[in-house]
C-alpha positions in Angstrom: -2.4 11.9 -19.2 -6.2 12.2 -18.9 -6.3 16.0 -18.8 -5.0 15.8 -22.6 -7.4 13.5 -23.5 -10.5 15.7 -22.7 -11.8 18.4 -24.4 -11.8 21.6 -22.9 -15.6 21.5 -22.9 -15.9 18.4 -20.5 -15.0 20.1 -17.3 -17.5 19.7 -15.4 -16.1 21.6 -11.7 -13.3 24.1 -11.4 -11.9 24.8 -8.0 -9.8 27.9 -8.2 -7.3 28.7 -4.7 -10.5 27.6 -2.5 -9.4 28.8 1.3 -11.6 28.1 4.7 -10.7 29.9 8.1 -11.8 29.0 11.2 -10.4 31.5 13.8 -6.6 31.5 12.6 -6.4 28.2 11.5 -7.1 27.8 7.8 -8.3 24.5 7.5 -8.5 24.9 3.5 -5.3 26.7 2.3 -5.6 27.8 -1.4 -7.1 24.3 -3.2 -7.4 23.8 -6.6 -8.4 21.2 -8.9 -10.8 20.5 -12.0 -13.7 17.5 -12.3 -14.0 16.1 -15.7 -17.0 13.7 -17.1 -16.5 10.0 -16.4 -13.8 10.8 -13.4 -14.4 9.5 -10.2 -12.0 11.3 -7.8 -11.2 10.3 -4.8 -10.5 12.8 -1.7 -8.1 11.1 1.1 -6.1 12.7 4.1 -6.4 12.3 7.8 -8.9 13.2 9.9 -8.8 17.3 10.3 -7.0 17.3 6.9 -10.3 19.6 5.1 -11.7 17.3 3.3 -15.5 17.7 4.7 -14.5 21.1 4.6 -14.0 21.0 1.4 -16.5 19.2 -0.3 -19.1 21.3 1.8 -18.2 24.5 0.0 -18.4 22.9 -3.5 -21.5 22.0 -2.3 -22.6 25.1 -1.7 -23.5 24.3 2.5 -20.5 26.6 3.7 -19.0 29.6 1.6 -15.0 30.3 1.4 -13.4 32.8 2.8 -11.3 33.0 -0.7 -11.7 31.6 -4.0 -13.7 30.5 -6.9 -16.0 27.2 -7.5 -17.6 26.7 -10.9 -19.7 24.2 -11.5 -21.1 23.5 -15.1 -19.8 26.9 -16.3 -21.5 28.8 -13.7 -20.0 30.3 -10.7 -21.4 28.9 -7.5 -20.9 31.6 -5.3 -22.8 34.2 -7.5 -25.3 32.1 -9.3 -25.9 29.7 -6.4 -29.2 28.6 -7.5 -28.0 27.8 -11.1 -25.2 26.1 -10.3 -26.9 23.4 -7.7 -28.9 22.5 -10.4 -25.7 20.6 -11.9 -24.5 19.5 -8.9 -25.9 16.6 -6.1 -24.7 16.1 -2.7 -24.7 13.1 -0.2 -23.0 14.2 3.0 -21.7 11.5 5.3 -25.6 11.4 7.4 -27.8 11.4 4.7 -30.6 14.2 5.0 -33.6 11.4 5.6 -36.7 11.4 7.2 -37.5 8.2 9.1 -41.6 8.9 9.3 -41.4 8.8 5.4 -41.8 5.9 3.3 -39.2 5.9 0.3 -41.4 7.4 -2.2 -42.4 9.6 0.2 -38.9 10.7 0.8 -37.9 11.0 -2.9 -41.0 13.1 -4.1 -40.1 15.6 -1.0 -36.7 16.1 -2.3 -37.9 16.3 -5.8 -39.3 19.1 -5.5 -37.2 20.7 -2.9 -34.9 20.2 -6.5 -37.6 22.0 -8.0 -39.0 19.6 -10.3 -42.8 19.9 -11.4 -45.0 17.0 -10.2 -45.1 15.6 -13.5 -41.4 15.4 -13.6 -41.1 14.2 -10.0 -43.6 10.9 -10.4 -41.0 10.6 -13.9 -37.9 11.3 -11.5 -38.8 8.9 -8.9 -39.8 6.2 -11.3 -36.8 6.5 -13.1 -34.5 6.9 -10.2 -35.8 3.9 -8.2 -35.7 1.2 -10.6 -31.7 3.1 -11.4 -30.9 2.6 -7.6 -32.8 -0.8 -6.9 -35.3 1.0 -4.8 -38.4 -0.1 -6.1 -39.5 -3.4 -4.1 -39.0 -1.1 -1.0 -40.7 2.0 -2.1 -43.5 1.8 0.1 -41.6 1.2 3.9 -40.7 3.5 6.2 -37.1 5.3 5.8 -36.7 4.4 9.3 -37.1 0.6 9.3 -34.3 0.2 6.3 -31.2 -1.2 6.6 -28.0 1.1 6.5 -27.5 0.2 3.0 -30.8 1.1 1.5 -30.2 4.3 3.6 -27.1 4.9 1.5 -29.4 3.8 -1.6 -32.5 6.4 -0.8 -29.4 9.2 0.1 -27.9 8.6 -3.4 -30.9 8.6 -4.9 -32.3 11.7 -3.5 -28.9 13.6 -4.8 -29.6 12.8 -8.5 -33.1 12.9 -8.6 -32.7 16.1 -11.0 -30.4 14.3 -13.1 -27.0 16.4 -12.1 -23.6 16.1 -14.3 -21.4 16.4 -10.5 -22.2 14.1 -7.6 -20.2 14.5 -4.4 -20.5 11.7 -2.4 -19.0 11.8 1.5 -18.0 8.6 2.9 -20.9 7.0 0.7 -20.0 3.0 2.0 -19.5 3.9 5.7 -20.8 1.4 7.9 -21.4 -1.0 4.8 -21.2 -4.5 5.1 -18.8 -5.6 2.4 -21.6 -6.8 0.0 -23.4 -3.9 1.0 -20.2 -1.5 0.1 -19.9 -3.8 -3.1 -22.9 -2.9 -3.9 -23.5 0.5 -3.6 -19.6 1.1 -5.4 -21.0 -0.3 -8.4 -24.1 1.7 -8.2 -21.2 4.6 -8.1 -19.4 3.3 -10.9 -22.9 3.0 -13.1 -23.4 7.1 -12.2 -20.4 8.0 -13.4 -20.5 7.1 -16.6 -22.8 10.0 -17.3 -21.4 12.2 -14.8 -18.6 13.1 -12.9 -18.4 11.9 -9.2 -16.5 13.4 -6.3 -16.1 10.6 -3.1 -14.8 11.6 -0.2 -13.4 8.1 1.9 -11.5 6.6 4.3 -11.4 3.3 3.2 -7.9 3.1 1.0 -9.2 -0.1 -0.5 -12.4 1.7 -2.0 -10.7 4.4 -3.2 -8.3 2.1 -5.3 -11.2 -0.2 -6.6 -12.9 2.7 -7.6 -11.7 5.6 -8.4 -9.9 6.9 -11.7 -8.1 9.8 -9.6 -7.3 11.2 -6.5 -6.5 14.1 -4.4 -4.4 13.6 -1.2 -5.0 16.3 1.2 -3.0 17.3 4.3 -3.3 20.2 6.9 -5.9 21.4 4.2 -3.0 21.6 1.5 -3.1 19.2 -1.5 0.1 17.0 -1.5 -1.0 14.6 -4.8 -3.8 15.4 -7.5 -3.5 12.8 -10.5 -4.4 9.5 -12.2 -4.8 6.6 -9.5 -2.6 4.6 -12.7 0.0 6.9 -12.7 0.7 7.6 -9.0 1.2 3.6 -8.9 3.1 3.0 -11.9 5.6 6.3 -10.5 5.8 4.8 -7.1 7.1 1.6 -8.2 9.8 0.2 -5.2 10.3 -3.1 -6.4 11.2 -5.4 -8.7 10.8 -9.3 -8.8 13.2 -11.0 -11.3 13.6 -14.3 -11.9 17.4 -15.6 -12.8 18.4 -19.3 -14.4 21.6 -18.4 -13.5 21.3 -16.2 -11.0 24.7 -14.7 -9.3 25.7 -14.8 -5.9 23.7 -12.8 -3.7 25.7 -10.4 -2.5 26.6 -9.3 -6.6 22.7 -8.1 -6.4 22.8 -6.2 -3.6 25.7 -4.3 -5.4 23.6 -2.8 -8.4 23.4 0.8 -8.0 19.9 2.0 -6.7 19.3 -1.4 -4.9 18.3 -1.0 -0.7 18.0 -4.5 -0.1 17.2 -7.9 -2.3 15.3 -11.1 -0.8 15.8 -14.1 -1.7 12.6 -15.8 -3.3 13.6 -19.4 -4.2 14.2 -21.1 -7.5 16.2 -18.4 -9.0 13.1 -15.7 -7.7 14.1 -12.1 -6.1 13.1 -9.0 -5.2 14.6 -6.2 -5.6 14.0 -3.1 -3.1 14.7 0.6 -4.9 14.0 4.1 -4.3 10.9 5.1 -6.2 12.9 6.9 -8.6 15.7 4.7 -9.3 14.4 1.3 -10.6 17.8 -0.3 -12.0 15.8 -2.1 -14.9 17.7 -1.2 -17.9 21.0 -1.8 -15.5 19.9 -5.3 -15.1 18.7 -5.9 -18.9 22.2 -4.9 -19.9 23.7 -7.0 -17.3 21.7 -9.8 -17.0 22.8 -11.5 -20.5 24.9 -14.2 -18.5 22.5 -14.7 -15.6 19.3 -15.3 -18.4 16.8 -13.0 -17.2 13.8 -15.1 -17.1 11.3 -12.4 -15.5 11.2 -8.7 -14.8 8.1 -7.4 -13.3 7.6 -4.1 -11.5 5.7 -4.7 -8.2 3.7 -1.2 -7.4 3.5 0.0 -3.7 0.6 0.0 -2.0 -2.3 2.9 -2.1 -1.8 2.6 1.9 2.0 2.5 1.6 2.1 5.7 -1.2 -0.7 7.3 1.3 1.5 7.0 4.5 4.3 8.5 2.4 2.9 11.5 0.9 0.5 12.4 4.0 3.5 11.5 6.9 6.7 12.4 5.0 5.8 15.7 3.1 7.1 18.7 4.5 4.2 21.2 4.8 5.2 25.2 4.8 
């Protein structure tokens, strides 16, 4: 797994039991979960699920009611100001000024970052030409389309050059060239970094993301590789028979729900997602001369409605 892989030292966040009250309903209920460099993980659950929530306390915007954040080695709740400086934040509305041109808007949140002016005409050059804001540096935030907007937002977050980015619904109103583009803008940044996005959209998560965190009634149901929770929810298999038995013979092999028939000797096998009968039909499938025998993976949207629908919260 990827945790093995990386070195102790390349943690970038750890969330330790991270709780959030609102009246009596705890809309974060003990979360935990580490960020390494290069990751980009991927928050998903329902609406109400404490997502937002949760993303706004390791942001430092809302504080727990329990718990422990740190960011870069340094706790967020008693080094706050220490701690941001590793850390950059896009919520869903990007904090923009529509008076402002773009430069404007990016040398105003440079030094809100704290950066002197030398470093902030460095940081704004750089940062541009990194986010393709350069030809548009001199219009007005308010006269950009909603992708730029997404562009200056992303921009403005690492400005100070942070290891952490957290990035709520970053592609949300997108058009799809838009959302293409701004993805691989995301994908560029986290080469460096590590990047925490927060989205809706099933299909983003699974073109982008290395991991993922499934969140429901502000519990986490799945935290792992995007790879393995794919591979581990396999529920079919398609084989492909020259000599393929009758029908009802395949339907008979233990683990097997239901089989369709594909054509030319083609099927697919439906199976629990822990009882693929592959070795079964290796052993077995001698006389029927297995020509093919290819796992088919279930959906991100299909393991999603699984894990979020049918697991039992206590």
């Amino acid at each position: 797994m990827r945790v093995e892989k990386i070195m102790i030292d390349e943690i970038l966040v750890q969330v330790e039991r991270l709780t959030r009250c609102y009246g009596d309903t705890r809309v974060v209920d003990g979360v935990s979960f580490s960020l390494f460099r290069g990751q980009i993980l991927g928050f998903l659950g329902p609406n109400g699920a404490g997502k937002s929530t949760t993303l706004r306390m390791l942001a430092g915007v809302l504080a727990p009611d329990a718990g422990r954040i740190m960011i870069g080695g340094v706790d967020l709740l008693d080094q706050p100001a220490q701690a941001k400086q590793s850390l950059g934040y896009l919520p869903e509305q990007p904090p923009l000024y529509g008076e402002l041109t773009v430069d404007e808007q990016l040398y105003y949140s440079a030094r809100l970052h704290g950066l002197s002016r030398a470093a902030s005409h460095r940081a704004v050059t750089r940062i541009k030409q990194r986010c393709g804001l350069t030809e548009v540096s001199r219009r007005l935030i308010g006269h950009l389309s909603k992708g730029y907007h997404q562009r200056v937002g992303i921009a403005q977050a690492v400005l100070h050059d942070p290891s952490v980015i957290v990035l709520d619904e970053p592609t949300v109103g997108l058009d799809p060239i838009q959302s293409r583009e701004i993805r691989e803008l995301i994908r560029e940044l986290s080469q460096e970094r590590g990047v925490i996005l927060s989205s809706h959209l099933l299909t983003e998560v699974q073109a982008l993301c290395t991991d993922v965190q499934m969140m429901r009634a502000g519990r986490l149901v799945y935290a792992g590789s995007l790879t393995d929770l794919e591979c581990q929810r396999s529920i079919c298999l398609r084989i492909g028979l020259k000599k393929p038995p009758p029908l009802a013979r395949l339907k008979q092999l233990p683990g097997v729900d239901q089989v369709d028939e594909l054509g030319n000797g083609y099927f697919r096998l439906h199976h629990a997602a822990d009882t693929a009968p592959t070795k079964l039909l290796i052993e077995q499938a001698s006389g029927w001369e297995l020509q093919e025998l290819t796992p088919e993976c279930a959906s991100l949207e299909q393991i999603f409605v699984e894990l979020i629908l049918k697991t039992d919260i206590k």
